[in-house]
PDB file as gemmi writes it, atoms N, CA and C in Angstrom:
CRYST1    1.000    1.000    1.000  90.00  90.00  90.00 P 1                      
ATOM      1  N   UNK A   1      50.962 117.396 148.480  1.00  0.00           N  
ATOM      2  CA  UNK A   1      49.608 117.779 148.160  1.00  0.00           C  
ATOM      3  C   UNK A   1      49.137 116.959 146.957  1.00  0.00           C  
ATOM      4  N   UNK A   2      48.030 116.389 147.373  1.00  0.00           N  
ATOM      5  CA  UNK A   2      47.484 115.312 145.632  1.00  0.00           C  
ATOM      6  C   UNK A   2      47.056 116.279 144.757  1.00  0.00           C  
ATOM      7  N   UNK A   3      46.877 116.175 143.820  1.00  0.00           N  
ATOM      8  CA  UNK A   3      46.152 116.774 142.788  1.00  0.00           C  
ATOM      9  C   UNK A   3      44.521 116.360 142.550  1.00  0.00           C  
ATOM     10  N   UNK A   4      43.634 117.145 142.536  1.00  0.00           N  
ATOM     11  CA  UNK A   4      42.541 117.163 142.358  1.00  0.00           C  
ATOM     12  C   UNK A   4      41.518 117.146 141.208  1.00  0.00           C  
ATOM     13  N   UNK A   5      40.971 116.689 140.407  1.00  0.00           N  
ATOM     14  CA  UNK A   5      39.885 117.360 139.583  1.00  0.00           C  
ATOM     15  C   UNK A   5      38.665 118.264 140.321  1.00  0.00           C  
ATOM     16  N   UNK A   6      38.130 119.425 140.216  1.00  0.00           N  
ATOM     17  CA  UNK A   6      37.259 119.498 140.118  1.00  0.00           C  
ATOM     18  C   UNK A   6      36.168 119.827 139.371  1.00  0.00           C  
ATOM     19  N   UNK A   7      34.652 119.308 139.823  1.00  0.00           N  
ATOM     20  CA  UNK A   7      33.771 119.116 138.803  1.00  0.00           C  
ATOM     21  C   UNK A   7      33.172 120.791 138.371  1.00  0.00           C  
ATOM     22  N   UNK A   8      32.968 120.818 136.884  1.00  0.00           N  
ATOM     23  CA  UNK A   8      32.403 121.843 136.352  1.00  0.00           C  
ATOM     24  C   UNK A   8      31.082 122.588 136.874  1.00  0.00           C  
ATOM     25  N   UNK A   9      30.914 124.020 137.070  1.00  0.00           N  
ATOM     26  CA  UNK A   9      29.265 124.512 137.527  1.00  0.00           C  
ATOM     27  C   UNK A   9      28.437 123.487 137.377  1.00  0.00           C  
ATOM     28  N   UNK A  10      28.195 122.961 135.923  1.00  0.00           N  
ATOM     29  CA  UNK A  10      26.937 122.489 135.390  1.00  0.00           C  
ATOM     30  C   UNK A  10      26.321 120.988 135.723  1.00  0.00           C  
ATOM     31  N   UNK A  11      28.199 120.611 136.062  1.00  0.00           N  
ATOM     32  CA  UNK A  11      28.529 118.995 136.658  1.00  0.00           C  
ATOM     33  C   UNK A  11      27.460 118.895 138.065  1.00  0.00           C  
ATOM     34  N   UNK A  12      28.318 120.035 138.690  1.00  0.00           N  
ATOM     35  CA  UNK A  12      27.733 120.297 140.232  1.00  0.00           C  
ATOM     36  C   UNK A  12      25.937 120.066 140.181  1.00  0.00           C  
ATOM     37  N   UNK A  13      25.784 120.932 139.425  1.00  0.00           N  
ATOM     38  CA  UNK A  13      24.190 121.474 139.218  1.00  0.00           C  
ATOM     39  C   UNK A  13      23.751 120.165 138.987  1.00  0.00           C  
ATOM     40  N   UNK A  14      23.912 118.763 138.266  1.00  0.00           N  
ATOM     41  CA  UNK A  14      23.276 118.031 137.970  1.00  0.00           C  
ATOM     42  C   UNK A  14      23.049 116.918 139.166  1.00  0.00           C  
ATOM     43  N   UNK A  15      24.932 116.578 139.767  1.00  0.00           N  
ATOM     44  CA  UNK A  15      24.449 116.071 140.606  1.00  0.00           C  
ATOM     45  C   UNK A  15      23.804 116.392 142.339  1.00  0.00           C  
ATOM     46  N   UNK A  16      23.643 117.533 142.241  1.00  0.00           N  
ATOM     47  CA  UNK A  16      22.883 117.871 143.250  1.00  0.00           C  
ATOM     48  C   UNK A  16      21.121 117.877 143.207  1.00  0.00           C  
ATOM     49  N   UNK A  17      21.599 118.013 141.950  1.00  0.00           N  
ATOM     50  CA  UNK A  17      19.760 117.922 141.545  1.00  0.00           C  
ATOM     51  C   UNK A  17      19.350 116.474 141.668  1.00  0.00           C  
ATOM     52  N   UNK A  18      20.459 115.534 141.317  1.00  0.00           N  
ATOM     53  CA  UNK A  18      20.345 114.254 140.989  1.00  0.00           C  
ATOM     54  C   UNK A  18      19.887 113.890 143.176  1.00  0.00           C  
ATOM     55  N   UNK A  19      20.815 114.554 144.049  1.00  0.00           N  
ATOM     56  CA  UNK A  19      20.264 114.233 145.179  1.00  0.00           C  
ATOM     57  C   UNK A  19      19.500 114.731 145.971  1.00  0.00           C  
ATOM     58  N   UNK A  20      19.121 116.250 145.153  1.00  0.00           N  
ATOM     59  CA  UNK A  20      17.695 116.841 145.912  1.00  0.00           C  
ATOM     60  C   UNK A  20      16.383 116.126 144.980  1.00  0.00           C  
ATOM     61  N   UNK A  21      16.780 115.001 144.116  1.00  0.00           N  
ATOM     62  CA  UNK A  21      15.494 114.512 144.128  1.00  0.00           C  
ATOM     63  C   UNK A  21      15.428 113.179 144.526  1.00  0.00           C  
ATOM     64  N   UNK A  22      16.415 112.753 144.903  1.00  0.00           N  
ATOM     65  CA  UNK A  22      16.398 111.137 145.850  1.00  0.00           C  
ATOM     66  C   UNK A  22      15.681 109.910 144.878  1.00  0.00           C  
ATOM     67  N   UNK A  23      14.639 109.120 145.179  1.00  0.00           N  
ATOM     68  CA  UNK A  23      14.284 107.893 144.730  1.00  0.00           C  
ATOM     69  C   UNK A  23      13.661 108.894 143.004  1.00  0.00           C  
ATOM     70  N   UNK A  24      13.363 109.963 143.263  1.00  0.00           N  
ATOM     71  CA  UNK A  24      12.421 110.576 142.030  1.00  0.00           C  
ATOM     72  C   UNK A  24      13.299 111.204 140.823  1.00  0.00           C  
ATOM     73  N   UNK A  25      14.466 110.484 140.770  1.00  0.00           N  
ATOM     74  CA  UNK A  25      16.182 111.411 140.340  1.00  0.00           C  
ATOM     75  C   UNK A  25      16.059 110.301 138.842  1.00  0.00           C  
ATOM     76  N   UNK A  26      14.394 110.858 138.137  1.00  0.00           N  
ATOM     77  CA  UNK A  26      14.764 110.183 136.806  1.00  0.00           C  
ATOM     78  C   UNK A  26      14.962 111.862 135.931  1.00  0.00           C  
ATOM     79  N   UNK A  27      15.605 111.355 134.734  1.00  0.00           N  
ATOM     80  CA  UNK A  27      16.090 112.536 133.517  1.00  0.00           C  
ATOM     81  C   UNK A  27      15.039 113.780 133.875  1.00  0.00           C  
ATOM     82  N   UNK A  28      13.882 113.633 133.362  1.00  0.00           N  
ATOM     83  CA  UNK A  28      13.117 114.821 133.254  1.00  0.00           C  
ATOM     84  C   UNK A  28      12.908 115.477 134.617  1.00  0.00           C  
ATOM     85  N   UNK A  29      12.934 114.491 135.549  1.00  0.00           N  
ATOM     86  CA  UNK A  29      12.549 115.297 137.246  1.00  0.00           C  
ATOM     87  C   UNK A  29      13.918 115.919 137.433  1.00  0.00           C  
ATOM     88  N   UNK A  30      14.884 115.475 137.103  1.00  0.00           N  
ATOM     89  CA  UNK A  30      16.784 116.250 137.710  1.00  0.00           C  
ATOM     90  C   UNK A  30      16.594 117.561 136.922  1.00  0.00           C  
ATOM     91  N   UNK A  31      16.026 117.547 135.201  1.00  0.00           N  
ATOM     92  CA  UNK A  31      16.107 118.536 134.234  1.00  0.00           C  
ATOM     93  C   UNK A  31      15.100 119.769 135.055  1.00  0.00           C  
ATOM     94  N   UNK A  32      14.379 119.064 135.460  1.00  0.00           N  
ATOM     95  CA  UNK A  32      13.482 120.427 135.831  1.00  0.00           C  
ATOM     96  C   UNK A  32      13.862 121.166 137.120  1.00  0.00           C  
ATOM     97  N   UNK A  33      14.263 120.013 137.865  1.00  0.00           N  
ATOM     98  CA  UNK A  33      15.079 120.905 139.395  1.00  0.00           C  
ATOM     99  C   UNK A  33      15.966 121.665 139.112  1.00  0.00           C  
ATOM    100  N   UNK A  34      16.711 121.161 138.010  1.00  0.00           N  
ATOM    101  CA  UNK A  34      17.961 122.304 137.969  1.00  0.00           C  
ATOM    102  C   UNK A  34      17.365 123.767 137.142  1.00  0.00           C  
ATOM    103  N   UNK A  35      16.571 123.154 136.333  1.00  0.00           N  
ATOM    104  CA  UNK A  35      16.037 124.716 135.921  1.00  0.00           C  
ATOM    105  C   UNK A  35      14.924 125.165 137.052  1.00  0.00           C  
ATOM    106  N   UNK A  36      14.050 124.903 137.714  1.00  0.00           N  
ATOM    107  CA  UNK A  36      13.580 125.357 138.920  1.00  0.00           C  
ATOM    108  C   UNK A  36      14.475 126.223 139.497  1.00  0.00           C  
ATOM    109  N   UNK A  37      15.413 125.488 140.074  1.00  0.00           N  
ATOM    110  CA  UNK A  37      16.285 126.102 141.567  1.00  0.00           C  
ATOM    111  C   UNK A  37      17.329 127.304 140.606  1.00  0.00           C  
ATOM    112  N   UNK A  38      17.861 126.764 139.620  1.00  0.00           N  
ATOM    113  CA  UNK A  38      19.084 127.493 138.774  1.00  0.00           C  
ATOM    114  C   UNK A  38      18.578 128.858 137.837  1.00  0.00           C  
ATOM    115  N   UNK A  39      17.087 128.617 138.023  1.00  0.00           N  
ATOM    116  CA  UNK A  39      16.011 129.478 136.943  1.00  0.00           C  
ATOM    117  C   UNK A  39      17.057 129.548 135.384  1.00  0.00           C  
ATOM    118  N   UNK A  40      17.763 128.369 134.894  1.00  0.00           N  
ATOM    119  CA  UNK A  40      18.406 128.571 133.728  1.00  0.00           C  
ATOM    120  C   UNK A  40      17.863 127.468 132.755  1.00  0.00           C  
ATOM    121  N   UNK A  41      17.292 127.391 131.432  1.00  0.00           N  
ATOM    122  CA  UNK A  41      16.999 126.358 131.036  1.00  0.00           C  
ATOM    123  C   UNK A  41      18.169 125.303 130.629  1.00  0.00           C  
ATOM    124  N   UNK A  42      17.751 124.376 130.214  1.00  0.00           N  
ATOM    125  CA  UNK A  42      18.546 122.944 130.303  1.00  0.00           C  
ATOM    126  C   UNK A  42      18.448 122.364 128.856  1.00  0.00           C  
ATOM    127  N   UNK A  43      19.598 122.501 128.258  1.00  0.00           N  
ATOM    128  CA  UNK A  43      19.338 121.448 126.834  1.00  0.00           C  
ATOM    129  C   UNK A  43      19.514 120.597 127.311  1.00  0.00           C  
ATOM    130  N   UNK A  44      18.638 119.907 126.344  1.00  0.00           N  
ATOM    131  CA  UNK A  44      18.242 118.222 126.418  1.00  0.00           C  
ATOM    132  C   UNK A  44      19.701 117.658 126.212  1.00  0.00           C  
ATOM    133  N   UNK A  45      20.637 118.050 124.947  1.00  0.00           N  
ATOM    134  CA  UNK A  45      21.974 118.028 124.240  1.00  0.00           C  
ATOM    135  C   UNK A  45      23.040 117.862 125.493  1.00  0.00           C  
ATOM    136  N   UNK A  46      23.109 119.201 126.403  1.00  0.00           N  
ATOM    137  CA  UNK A  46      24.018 119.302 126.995  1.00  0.00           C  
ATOM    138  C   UNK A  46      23.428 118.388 128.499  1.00  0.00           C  
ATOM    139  N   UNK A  47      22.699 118.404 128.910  1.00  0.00           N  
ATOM    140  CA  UNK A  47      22.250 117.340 130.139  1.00  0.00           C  
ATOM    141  C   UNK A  47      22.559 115.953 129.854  1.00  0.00           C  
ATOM    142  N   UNK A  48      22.117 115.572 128.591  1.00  0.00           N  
ATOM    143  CA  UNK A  48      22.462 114.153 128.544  1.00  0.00           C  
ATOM    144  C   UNK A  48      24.315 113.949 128.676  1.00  0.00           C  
ATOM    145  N   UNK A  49      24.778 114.898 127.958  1.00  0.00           N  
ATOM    146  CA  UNK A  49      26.027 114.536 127.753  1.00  0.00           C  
ATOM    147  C   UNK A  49      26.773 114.666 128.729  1.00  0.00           C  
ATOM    148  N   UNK A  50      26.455 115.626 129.878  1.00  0.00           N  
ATOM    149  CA  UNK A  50      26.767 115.813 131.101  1.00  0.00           C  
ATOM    150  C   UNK A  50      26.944 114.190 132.037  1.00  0.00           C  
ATOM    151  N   UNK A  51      25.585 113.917 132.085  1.00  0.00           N  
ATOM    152  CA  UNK A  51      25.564 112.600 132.610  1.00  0.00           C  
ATOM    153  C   UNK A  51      26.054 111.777 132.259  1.00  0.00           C  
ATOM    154  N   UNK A  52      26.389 111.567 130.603  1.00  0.00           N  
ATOM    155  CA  UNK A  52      27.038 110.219 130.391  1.00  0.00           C  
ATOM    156  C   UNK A  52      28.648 110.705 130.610  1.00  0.00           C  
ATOM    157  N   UNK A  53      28.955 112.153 130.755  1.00  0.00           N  
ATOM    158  CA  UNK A  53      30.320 112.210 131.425  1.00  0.00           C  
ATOM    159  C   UNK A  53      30.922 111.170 132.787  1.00  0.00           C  
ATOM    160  N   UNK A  54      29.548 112.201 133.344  1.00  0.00           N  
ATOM    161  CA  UNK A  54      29.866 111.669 135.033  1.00  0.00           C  
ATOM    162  C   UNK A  54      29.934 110.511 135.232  1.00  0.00           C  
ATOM    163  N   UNK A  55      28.737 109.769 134.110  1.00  0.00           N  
ATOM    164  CA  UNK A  55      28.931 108.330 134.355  1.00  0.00           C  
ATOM    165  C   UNK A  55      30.104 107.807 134.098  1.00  0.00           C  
ATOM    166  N   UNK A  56      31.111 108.276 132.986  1.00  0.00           N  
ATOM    167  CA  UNK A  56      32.101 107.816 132.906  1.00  0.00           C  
ATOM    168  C   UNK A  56      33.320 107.990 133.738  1.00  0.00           C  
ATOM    169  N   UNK A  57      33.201 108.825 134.224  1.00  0.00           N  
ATOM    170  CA  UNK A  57      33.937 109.122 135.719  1.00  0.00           C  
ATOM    171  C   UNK A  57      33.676 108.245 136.980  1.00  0.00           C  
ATOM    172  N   UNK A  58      32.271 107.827 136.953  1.00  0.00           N  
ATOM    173  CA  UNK A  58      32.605 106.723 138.099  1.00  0.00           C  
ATOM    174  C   UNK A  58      31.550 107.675 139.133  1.00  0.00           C  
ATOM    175  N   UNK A  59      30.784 108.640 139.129  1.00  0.00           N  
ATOM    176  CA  UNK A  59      29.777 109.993 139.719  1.00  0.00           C  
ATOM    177  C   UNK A  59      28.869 109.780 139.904  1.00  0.00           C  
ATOM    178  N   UNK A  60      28.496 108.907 138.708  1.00  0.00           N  
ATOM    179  CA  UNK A  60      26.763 108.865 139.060  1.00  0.00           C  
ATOM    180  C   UNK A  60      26.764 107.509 138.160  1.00  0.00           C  
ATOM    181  N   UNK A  61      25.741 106.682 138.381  1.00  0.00           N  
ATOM    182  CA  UNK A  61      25.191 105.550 138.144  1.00  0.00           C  
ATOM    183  C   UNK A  61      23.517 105.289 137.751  1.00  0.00           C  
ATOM    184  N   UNK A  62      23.269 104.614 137.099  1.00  0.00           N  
ATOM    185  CA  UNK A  62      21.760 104.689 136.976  1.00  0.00           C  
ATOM    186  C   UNK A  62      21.570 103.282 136.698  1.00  0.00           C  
ATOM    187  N   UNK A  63      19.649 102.786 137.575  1.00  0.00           N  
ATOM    188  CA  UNK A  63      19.167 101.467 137.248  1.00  0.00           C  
ATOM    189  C   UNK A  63      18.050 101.826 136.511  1.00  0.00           C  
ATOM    190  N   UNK A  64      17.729 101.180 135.495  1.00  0.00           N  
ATOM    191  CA  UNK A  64      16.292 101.025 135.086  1.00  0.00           C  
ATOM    192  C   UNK A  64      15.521 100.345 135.394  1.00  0.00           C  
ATOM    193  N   UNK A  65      14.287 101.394 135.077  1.00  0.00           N  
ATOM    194  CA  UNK A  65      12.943 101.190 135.695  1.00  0.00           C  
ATOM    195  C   UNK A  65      11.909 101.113 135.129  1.00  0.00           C  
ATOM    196  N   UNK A  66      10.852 100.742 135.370  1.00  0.00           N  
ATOM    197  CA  UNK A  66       9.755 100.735 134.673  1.00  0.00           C  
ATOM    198  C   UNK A  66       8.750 101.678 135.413  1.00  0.00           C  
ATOM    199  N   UNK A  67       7.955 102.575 134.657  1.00  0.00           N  
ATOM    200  CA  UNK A  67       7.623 103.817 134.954  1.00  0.00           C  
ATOM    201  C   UNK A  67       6.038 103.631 136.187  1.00  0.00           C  
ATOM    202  N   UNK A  68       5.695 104.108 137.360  1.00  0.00           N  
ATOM    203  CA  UNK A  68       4.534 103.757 137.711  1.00  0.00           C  
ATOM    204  C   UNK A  68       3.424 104.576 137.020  1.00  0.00           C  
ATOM    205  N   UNK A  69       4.034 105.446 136.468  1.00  0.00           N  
ATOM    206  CA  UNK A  69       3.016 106.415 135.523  1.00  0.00           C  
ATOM    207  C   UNK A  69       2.583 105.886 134.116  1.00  0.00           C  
ATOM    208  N   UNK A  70       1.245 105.386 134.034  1.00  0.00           N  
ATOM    209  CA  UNK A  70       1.059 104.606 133.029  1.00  0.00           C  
ATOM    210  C   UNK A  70       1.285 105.344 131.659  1.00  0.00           C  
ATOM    211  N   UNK A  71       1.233 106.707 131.873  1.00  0.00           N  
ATOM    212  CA  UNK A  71       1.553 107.886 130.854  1.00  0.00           C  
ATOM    213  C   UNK A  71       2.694 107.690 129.834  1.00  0.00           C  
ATOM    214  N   UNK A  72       3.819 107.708 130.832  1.00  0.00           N  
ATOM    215  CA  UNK A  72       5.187 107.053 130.282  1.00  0.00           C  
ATOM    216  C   UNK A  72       5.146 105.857 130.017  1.00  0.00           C  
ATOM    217  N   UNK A  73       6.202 105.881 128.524  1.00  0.00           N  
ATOM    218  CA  UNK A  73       6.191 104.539 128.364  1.00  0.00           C  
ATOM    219  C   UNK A  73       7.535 104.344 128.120  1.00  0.00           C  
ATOM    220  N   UNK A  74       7.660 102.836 128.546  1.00  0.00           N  
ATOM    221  CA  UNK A  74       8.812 102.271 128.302  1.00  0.00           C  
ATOM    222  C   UNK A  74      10.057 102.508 130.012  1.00  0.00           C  
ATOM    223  N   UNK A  75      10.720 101.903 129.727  1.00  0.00           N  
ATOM    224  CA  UNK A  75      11.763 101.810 130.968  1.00  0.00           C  
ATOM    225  C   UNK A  75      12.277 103.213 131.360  1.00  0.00           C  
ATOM    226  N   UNK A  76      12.529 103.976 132.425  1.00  0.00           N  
ATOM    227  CA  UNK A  76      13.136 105.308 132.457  1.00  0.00           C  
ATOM    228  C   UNK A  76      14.384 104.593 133.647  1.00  0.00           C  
ATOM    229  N   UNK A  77      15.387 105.688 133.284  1.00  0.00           N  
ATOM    230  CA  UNK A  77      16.316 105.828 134.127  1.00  0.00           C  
ATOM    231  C   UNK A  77      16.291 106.476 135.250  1.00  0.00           C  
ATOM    232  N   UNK A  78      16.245 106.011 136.528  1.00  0.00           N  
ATOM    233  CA  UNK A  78      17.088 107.062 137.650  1.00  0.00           C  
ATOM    234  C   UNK A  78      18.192 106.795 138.472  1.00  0.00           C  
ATOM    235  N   UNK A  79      18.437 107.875 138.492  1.00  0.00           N  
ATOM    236  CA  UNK A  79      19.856 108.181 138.585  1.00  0.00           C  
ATOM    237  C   UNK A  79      20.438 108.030 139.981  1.00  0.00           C  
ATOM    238  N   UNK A  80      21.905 108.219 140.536  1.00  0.00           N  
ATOM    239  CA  UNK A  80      22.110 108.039 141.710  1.00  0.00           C  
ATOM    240  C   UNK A  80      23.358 108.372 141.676  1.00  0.00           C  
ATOM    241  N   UNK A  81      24.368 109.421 142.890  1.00  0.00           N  
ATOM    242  CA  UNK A  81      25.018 110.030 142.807  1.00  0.00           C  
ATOM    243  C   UNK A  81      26.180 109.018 143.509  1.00  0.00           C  
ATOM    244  N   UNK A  82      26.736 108.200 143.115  1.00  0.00           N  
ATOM    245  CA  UNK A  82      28.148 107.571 143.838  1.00  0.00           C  
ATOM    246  C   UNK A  82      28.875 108.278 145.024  1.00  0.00           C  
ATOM    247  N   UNK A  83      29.377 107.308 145.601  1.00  0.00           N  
ATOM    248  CA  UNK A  83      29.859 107.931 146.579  1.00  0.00           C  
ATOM    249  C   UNK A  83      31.506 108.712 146.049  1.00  0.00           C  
ATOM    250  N   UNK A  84      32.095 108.193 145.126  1.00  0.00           N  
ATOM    251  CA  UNK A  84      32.812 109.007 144.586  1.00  0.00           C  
ATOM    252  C   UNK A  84      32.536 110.521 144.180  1.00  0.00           C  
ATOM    253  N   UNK A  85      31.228 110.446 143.487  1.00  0.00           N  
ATOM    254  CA  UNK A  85      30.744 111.606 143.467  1.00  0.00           C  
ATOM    255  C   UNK A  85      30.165 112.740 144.305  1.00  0.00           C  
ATOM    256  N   UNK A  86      30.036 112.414 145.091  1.00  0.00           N  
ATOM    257  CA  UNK A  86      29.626 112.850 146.969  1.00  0.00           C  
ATOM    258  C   UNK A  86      31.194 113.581 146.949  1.00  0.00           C  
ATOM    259  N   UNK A  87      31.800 112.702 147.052  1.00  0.00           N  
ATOM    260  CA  UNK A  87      33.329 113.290 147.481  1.00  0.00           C  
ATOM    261  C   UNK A  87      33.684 114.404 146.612  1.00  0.00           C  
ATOM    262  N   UNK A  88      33.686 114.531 145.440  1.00  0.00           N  
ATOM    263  CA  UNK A  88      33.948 115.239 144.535  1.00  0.00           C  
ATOM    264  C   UNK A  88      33.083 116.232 144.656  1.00  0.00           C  
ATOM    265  N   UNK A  89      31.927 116.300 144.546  1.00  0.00           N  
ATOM    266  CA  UNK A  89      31.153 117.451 145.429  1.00  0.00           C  
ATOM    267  C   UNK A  89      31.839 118.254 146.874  1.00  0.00           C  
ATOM    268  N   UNK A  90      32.013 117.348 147.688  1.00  0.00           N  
ATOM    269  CA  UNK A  90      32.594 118.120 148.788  1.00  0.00           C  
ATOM    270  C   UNK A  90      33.896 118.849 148.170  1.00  0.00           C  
ATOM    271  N   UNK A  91      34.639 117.994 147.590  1.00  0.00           N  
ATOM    272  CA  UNK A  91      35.887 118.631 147.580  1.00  0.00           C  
ATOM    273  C   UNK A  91      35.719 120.371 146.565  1.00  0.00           C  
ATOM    274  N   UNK A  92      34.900 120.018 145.570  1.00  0.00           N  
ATOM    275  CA  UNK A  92      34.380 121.148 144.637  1.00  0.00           C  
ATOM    276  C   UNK A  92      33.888 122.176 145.762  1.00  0.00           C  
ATOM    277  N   UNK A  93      32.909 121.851 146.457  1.00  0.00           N  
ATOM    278  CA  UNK A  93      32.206 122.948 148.033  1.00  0.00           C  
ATOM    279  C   UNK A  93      33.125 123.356 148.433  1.00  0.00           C  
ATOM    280  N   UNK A  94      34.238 122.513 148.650  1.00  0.00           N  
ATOM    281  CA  UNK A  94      35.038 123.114 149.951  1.00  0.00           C  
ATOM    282  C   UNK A  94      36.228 124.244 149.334  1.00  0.00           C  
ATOM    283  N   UNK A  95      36.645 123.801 147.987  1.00  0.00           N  
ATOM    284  CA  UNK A  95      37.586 124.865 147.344  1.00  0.00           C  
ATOM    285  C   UNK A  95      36.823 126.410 147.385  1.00  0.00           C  
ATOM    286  N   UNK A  96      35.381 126.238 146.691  1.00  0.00           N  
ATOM    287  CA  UNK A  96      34.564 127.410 146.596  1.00  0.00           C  
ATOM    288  C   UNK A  96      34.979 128.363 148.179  1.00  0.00           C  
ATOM    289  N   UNK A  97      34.268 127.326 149.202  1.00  0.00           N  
ATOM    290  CA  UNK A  97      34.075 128.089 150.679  1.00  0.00           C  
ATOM    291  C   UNK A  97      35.677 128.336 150.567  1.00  0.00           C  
ATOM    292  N   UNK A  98      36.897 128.114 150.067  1.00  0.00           N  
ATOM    293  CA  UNK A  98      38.156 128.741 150.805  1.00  0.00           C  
ATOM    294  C   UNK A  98      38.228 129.552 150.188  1.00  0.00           C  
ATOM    295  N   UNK A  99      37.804 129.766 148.857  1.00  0.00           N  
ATOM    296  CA  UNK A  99      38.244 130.482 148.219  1.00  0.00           C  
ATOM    297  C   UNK A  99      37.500 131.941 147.835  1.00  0.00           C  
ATOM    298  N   UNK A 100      36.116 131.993 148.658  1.00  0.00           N  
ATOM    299  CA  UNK A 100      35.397 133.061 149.223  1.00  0.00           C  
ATOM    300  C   UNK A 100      35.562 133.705 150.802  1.00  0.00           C  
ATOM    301  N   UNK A 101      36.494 132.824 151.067  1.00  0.00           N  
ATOM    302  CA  UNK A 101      36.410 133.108 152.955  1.00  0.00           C  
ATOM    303  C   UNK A 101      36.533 134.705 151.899  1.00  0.00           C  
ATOM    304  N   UNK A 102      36.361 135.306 153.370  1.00  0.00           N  
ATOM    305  CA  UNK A 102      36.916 137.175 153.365  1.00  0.00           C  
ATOM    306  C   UNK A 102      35.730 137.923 152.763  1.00  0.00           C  
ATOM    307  N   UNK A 103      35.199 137.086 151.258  1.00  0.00           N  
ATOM    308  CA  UNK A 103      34.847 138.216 150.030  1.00  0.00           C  
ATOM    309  C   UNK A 103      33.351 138.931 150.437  1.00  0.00           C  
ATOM    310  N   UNK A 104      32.622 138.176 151.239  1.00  0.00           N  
ATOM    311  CA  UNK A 104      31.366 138.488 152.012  1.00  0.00           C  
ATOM    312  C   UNK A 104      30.908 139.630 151.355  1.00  0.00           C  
ATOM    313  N   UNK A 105      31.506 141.507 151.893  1.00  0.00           N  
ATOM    314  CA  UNK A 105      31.882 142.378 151.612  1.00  0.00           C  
ATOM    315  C   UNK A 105      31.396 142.717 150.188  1.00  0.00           C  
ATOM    316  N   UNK A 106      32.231 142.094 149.677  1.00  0.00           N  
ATOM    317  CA  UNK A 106      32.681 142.479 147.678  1.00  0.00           C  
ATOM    318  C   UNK A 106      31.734 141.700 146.987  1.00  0.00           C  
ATOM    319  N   UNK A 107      31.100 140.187 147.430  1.00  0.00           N  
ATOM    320  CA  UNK A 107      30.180 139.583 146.877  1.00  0.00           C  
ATOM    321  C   UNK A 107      28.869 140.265 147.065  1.00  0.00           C  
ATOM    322  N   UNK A 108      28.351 141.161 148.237  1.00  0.00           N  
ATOM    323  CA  UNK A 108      27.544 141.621 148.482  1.00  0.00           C  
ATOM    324  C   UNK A 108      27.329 142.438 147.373  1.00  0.00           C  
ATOM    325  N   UNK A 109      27.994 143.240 147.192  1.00  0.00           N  
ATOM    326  CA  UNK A 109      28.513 144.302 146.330  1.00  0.00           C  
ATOM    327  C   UNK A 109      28.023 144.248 145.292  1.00  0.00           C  
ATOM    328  N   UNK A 110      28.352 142.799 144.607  1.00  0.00           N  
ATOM    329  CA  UNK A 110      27.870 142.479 143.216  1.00  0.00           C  
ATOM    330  C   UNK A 110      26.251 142.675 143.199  1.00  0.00           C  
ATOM    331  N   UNK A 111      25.833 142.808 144.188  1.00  0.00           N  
ATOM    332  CA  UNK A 111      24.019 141.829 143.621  1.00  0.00           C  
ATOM    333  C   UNK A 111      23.930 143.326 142.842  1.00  0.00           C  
TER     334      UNK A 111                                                      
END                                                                             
């Protein structure tokens, strides 16, 4: 059996946000999906540092851009979830789903 990392709640949360927003996956659009969908707010502190984790893991990648919103200024980043990081997602999904088979029942329970 290999040994695994898997990625943290907050890890998860970013890069999924990072691919429910596709070509639009710059800083402030990922920050707001995850507080949208997660209804939890987002330090600026802990998001950045999140990302430059993942980036260092090899997860996520980013090109710069120059903004079409004349509003913004200066180059913005967006982001993009590696295919390493895809994997690591699944593998993170798939521990969760084994490790709820059965609980249906007892999770209900909680709300």
């Amino acid at each position: 059996m290999t040994r695994r990392s898997f990625l943290g709640e907050f890890e998860q949360m970013v890069m999924l946000a990072i691919l429910q927003q596709g070509d639009r996956a710059f800083a402030l659009e990922v920050r707001r999906e995850i507080e949208r969908s997660a209804d939890r707010s987002v330090s600026r502190g802990a998001f950045y540092t999140t990302l430059e984790r993942l980036e260092r893991k090899g997860m996520v990648t980013w090109a710069e851009e120059v903004p079409r919103d004349e509003a913004r200024s200066g180059p913005l980043r967006r982001f993009a979830v590696t295919d390493s990081g895809r994997r690591a997602l699944r593998d993170s999904w798939n521990a969760v789903r084994t490790l709820a088979r059965g609980l249906d029942d007892v999770l209900e329970e909680a709300q």
